[in-house]
C-alpha positions as CSV (number, residue, x, y, z in Angstrom):
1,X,257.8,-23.0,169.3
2,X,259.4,-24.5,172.4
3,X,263.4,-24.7,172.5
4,X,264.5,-28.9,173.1
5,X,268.0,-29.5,173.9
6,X,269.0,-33.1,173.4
7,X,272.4,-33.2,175.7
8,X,274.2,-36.2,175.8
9,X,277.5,-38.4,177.4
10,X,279.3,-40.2,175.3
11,X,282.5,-41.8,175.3
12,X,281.8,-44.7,172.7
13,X,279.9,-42.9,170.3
14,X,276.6,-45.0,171.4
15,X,274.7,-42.3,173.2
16,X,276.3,-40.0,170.5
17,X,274.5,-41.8,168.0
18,X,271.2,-42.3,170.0
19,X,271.0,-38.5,170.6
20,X,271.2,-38.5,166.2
21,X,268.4,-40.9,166.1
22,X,266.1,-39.0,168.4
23,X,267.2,-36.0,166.8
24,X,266.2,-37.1,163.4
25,X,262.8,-38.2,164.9
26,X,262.1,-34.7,166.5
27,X,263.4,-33.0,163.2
28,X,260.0,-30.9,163.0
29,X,260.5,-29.6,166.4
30,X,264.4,-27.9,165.5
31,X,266.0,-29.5,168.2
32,X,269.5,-29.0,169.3
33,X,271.7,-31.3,170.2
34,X,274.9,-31.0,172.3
35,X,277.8,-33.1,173.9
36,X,277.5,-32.8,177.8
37,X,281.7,-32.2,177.7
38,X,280.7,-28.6,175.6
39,X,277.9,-27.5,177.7
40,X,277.4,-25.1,180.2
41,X,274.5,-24.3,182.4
42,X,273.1,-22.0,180.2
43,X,272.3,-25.2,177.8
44,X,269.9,-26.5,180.5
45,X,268.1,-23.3,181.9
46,X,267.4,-21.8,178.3
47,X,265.9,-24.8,176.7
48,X,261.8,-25.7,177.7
49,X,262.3,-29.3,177.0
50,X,265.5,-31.9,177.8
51,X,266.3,-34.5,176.6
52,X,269.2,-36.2,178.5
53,X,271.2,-39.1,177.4
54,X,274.2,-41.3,179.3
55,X,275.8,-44.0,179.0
56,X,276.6,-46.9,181.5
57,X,280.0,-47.5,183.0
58,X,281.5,-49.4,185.8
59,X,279.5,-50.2,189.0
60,X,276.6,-48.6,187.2
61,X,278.0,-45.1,187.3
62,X,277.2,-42.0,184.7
63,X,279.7,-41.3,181.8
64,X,282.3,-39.0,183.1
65,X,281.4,-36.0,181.3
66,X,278.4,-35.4,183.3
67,X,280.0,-35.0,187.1
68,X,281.2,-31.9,186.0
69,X,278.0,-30.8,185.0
70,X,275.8,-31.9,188.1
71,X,278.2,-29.8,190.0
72,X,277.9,-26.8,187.7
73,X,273.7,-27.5,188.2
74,X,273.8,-28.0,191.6
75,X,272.7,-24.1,192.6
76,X,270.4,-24.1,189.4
77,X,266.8,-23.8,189.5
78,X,265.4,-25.8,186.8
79,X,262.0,-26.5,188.7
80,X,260.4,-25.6,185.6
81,X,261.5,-27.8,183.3
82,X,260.0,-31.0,180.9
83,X,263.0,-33.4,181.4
84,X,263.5,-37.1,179.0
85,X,265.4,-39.2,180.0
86,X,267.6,-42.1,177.7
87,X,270.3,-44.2,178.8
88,X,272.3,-47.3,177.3
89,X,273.6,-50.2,179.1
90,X,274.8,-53.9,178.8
91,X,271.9,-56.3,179.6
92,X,274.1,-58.6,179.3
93,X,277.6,-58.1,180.8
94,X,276.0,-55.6,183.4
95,X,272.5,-57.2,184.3
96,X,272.8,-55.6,187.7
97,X,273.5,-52.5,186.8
98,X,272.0,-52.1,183.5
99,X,271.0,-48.5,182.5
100,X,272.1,-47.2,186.0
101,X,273.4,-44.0,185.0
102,X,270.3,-43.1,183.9
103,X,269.3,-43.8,186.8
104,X,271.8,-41.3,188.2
105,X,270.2,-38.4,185.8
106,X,266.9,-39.2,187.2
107,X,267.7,-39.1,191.1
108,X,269.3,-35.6,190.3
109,X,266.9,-33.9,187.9
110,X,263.8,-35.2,190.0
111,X,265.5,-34.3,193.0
112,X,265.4,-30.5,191.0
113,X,261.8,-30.7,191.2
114,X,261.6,-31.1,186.9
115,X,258.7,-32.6,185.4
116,X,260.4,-36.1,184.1
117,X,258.3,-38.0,181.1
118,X,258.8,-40.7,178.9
119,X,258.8,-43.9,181.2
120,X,259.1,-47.3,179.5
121,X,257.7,-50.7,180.5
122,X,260.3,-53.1,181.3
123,X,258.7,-56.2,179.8
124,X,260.6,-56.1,176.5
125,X,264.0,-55.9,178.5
126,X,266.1,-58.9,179.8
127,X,267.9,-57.7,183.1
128,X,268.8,-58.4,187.0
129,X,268.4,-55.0,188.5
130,X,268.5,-51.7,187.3
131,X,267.9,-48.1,189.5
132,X,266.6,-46.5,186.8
133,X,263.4,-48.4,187.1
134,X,260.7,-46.8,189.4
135,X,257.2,-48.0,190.4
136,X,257.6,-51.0,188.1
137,X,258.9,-49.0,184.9
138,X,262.4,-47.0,183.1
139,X,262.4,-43.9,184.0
140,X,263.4,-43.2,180.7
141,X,264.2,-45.0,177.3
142,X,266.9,-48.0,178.4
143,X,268.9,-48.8,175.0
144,X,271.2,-51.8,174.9
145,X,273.5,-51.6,171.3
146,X,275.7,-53.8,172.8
147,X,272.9,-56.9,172.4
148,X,269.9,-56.2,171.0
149,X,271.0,-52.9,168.3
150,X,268.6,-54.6,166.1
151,X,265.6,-52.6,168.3
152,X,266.9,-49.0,168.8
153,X,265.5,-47.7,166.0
154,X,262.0,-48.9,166.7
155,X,262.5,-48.3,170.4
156,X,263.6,-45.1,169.9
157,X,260.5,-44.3,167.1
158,X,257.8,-45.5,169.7
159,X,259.3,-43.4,172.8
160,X,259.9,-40.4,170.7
161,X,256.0,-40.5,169.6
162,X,255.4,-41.2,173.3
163,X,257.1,-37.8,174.6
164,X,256.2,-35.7,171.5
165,X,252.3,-35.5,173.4
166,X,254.1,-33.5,176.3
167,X,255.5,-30.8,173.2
């Protein structure tokens, strides 16, 4: 069976608890799932599959944990790699820069030459600008529990089924 590390970011226990859900979800795949802050790059290059979570913060910036870790992966080839993406944001208090650190995971990991899957439609989102949309979609899954927790768990069901065809 392929190895899938869920790695996350979490300072509020959001992306913490989105990481669970997707977790839960993939249960029949044995995934592991790991705090960014307790990683090393040996997390990312002995895993098949990602699955990378961050939150928001500031000017549209990744949760701290992960600077650390983008410099670690810097000299790392992980061309081979199946990389998800999931990120949460404000829709509301950050419209212009909502799910932007997910944006941030995607300019590096694509920029590592990884296969990235599981884009999302933005129709069903409410939002000024946001960097992690490419060619019209999210690069990844964009969660807001801030507004609209009420969908998580059904957004999170429908991407989950959506990135299990690439396992």
């Amino acid at each position: 069976m392929k190895k899938i590390s869920i790695i996350y970011g979490s300072t509020t226990d959001n992306t913490k608890d989105t990481a669970e859900k997707i977790a839960e979800q993939l249960k029949d795949f044995c995934p592991k799932i790991k705090d960014v802050a307790k990683c090393n790059a040996d997390d990312f290059t002995d895993a098949d599959f990602l699955i990378l979570g961050t939150s928001t913060w500031g000017a549209g910036e990744l949760q701290d944990d992960w600077y650390g870790m983008l410099l670690q992966l810097k000299s790392v080839d992980l061309s081979d790699k199946t990389v998800a993406l999931f990120g949460l944001g404000d829709s509301n208090g950050y419209s212009d820069t909502f799910v932007d650190g997910m944006g941030e995971l995607y300019k590096f990991f694509n920029g590592k030459n990884c296969k990235i899957i599981g884009s999302v439609s933005t129709m069903e989102y409410c939002f000024d600008y946001s960097s992690a949309v490419i060619d019209g979609e999210f690069v990844g899954l964009p969660i807001d529990a801030d507004n609209e927790s009420e969908l998580t768990d059904e957004r999170v069901a429908d991407w989950v089924q959506n990135i299990k065809q690439s396992f």
